[in-house]
VOGU-3710 file (C-alpha; in Angstrom, 3 decimals, decimal comma):
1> xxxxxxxxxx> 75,375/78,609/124,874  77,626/76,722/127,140  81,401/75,039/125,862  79,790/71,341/126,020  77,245/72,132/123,910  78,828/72,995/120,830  81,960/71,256/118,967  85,653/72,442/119,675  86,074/73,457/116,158  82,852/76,080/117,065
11> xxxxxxxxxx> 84,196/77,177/120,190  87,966/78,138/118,599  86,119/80,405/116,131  83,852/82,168/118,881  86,859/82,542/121,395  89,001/83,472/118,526  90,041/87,394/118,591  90,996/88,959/115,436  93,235/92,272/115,593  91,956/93,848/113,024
21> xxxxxxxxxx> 88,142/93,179/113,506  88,718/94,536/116,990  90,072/97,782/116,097  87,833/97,803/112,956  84,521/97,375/115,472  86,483/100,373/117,753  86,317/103,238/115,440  83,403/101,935/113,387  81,264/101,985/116,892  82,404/105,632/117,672
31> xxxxxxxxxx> 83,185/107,040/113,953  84,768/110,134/113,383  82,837/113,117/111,687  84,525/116,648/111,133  80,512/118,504/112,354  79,148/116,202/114,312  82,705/114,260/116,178  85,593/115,435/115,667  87,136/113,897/118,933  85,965/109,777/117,104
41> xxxxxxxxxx> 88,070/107,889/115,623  89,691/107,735/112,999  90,608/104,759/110,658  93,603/104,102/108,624  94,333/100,985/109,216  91,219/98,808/107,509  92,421/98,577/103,939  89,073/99,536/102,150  88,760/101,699/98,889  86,369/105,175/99,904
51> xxxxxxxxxx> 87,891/107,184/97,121  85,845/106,309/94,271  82,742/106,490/96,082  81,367/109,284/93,399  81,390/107,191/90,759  80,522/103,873/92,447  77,201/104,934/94,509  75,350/106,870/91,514  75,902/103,175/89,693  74,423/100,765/92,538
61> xxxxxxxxxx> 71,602/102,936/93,474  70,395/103,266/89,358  67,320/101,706/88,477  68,848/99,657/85,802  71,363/98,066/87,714  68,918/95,884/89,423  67,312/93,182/87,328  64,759/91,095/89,276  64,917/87,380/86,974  62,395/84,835/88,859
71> xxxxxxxxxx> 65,265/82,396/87,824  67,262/84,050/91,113  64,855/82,947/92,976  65,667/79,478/92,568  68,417/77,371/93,695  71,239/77,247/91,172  75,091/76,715/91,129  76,394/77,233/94,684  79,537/78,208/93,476  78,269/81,161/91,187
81> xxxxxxxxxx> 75,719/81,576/88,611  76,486/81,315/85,043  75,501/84,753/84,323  77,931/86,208/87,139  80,565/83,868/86,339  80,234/85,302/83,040  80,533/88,764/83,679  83,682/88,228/86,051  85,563/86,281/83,419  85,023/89,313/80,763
91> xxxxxxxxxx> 86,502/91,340/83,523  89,678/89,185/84,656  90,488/88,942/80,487  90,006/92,280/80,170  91,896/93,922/83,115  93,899/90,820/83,987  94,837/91,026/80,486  95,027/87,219/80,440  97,004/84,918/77,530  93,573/83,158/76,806
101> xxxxxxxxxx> 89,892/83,975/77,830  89,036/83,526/81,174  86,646/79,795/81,295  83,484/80,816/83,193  83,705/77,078/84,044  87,273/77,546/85,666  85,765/79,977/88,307  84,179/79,692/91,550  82,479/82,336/93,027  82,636/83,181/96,648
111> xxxxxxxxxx> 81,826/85,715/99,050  85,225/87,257/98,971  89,242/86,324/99,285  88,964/85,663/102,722  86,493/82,588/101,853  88,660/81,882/99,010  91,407/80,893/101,513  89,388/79,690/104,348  88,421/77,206/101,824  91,717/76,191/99,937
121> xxxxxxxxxx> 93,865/76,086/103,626  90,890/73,025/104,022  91,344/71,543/101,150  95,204/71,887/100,274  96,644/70,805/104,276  95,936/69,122/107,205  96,011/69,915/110,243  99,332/71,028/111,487  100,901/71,541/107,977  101,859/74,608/106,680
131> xxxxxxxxxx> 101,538/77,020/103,811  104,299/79,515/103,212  103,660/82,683/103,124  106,262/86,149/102,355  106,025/88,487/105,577  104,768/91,214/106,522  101,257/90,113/105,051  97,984/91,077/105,917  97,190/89,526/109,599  93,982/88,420/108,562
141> xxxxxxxxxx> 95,976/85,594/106,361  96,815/83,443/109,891  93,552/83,879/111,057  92,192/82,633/107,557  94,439/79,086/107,739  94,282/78,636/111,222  91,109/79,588/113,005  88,892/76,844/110,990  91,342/74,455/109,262  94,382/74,863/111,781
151> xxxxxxxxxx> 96,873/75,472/108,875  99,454/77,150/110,161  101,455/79,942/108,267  104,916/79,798/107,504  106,862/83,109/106,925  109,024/83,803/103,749  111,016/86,871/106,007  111,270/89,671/103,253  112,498/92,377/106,123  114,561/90,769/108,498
161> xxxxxxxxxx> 115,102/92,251/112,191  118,089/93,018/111,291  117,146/94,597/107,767  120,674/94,996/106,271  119,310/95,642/102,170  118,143/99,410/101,549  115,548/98,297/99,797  114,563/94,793/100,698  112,394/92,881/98,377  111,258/89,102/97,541
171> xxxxxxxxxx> 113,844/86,835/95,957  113,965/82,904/95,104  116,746/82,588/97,141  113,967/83,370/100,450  111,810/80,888/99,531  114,319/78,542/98,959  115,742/79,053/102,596  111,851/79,469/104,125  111,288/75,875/102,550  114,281/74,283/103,842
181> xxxxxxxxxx> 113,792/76,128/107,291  110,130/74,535/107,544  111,459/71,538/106,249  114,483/70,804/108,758  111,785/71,422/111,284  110,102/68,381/110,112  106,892/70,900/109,286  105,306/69,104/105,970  104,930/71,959/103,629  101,763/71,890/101,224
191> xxxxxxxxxx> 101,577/75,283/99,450  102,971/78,700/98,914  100,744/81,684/99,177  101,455/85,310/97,235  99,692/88,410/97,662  101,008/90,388/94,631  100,595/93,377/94,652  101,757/92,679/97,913  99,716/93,675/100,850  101,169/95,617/103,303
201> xxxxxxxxxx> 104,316/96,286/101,238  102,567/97,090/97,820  106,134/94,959/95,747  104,790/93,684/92,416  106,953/91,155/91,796  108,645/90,897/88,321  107,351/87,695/86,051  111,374/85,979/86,036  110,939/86,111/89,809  106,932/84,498/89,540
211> xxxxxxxxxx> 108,179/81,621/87,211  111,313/80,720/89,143  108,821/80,188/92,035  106,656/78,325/90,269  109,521/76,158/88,710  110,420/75,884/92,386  107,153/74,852/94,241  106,371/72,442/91,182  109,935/70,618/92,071  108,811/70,140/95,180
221> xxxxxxxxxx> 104,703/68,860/94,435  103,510/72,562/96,029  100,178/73,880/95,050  100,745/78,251/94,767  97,871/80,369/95,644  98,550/83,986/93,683  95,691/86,018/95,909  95,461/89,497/92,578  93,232/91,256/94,642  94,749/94,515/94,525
231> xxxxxxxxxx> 95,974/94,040/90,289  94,412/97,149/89,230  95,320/99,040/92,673  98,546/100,052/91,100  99,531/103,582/89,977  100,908/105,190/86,650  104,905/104,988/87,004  104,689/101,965/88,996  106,283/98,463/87,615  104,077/96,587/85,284
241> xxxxxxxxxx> 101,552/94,134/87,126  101,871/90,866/85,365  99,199/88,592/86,105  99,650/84,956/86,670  97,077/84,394/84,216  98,983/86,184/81,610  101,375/83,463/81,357  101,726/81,156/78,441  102,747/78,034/80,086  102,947/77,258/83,760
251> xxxxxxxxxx> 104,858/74,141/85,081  101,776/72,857/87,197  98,676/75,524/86,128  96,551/72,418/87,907  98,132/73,647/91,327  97,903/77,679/90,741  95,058/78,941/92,177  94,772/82,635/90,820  91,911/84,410/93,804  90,528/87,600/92,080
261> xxxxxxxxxx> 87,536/89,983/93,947  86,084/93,542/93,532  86,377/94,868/97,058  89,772/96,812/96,355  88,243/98,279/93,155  85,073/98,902/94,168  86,514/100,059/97,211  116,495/101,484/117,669  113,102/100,610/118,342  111,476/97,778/119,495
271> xxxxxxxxxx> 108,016/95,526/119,004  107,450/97,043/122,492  107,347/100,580/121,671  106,129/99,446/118,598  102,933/98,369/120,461  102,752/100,833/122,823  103,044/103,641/120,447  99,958/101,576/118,761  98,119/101,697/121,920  99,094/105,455/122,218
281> xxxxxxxxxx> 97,590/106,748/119,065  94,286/104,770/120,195  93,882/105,672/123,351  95,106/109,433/123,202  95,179/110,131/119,563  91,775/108,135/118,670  93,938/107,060/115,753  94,176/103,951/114,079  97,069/102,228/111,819  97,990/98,776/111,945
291> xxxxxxxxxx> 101,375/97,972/113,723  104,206/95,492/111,783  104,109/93,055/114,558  100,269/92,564/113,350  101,323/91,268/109,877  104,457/89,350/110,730  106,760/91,735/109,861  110,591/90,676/111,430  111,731/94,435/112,329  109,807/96,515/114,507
301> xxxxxxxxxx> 109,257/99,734/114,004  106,662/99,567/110,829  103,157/100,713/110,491  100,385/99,918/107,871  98,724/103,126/106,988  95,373/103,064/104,256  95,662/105,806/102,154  92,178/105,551/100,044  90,039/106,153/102,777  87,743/109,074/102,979
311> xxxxxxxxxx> 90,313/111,884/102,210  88,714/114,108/105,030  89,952/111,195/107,556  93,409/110,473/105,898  94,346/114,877/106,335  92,253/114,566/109,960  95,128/111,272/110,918  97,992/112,345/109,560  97,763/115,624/111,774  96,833/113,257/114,319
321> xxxxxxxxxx> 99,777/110,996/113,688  102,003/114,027/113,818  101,129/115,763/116,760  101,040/112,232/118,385  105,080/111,661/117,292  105,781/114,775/118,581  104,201/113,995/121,873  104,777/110,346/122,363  106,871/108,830/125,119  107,374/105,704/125,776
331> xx> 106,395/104,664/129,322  109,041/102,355/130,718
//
């Protein structure tokens, strides 16, 4: 289909290239298997859950677990049926462990995050305006805001390029200076987005910390998106997760938007060398991990590595990665 036949908005999202559905479609399209090839790629960079696959599979392929009601096959809610809005708001009070029960009638059901903020970056900005965002986050965030509503993402720096804290982490001081950055550059600010637990970073971040953001964006008429996708990905020793949910009182709760979904349950350098040690491991290594520069992080240098992947392919990589470091060199 030629350009002039189809809108502009159309022809952004077919000319658009995502990073991470490229690589994805790489090692996906020449997998690797220990037998049958061992020389195909391997994957550690898509952040998808493979290590509970023993106790997931036996459940979705039992007879019980599939109830054919005629009442499916007619149209219903488009944003969820009762009965599945139902069973999700059992799970978010349970797990979520939420101050009240969840109101199936407060939910709307898509087909995962990613839709979830598609759809609010279209109906919280314009075009041109901005949501904050802390950085690094998952690249696929920019691509969610801008490729369709042409919201663009503002970044709440938690690693700087400099990096002078050990250990740096979140604060209310870098949204504070992220907000007045945007603002001094005449950007019109609409929201604030948090991925908590974070992703790439993993930072749960403490409930003082949530409320004095939410003070702060309610000061200044902000709607916050809290995307909890990964609430229950978090291991014994680890801070507490506190969900937004579990709150008694929030300054504005009719401009939190809390995004829940089952996937993640059920499932002296330089960005130069960062990226061409990135090509390096693909092209010689067959190796894939997702460089900083991918998810906005300030300071070169840092990878995002998936862990819960098939454990064959995470000991297979991490030789990989190591025989790679000892052989890289970067071609100048």
């Amino acid at each position: 289909m030629e350009s002039a036949d189809i809108s502009k908005r159309a022809e952004v999202v077919r000319n658009w290239e995502d990073f991470l559905n490229k690589y994805m479609n790489i090692c996906n399209n020449d997998e690797y298997d220990e037998l049958n090839n061992p020389n195909g790629y391997i994957n550690l960079g898509t952040g998808i859950n493979n290590i509970c696959r023993d106790i997931i599979i036996p459940r979705l392929t039992s007879a019980h677990v599939w109830d054919c009601n005629l009442d499916l096959l007619q149209y219903r809610e488009g944003y969820g049926i009762l009965k599945l809005r139902k069973a999700l708001s059992t799970i978010m009070t349970e797990f979520l462990d939420t101050y009240e029960p969840v109101d199936p009638e407060d939910l709307v059901c898509v087909v995962g995050v990613t839709a979830c903020l598609d759809i609010l970056a279209h109906c919280l900005a314009d075009p041109g305006e901005v949501i904050l965002a802390p950085t690094p986050i998952y690249g696929r965030i920019y691509t969610d805001f801008m490729q369709r509503s042409q919201v663009k993402l503002w970044p709440i720096p938690i690693i700087s390029k400099e990096n002078e804290e050990l250990y740096p982490v979140l604060t209310i001081d870098k949204v504070k200076k992220a907000y007045n950055d945007a603002v001094s550059q005449k950007q019109v600010v609409k929201a604030l987005l948090l991925i908590n637990p974070s992703n790439p970073l993993g930072d749960i971040y403490n409930p003082e910390l949530l409320l004095d953001i939410f003070s702060f964006c309610n000061e200044h008429n902000l709607h916050v998106i809290m995307d909890e996708v990964y609430a229950l990905s978090v291991f014994n020793g680890s801070p507490e997760f506190y969900s937004t949910l579990k709150f008694p009182v929030l300054p504005n709760k009719n401009k939190v938007h809390v995004l829940y979904g089952i996937s993640k349950i059920c499932g002296s350098s330089s960005f130069v060398q960062e990226r061409d040690f990135f090509f390096y491991l693909i092209e010689k290594a067959h190796l894939y991990i997702v460089p900083g520069e991918e998810l906005f992080c300030a300071q070169p240098g840092w990878f995002r590595l998936t862990f819960t992947a098939n454990p064959d392919h995470v000991n297979a990589g991490l030789k990989r990665l190591e025989e790679a470091i000892k052989n890289y060199t970067l071609k100048v």
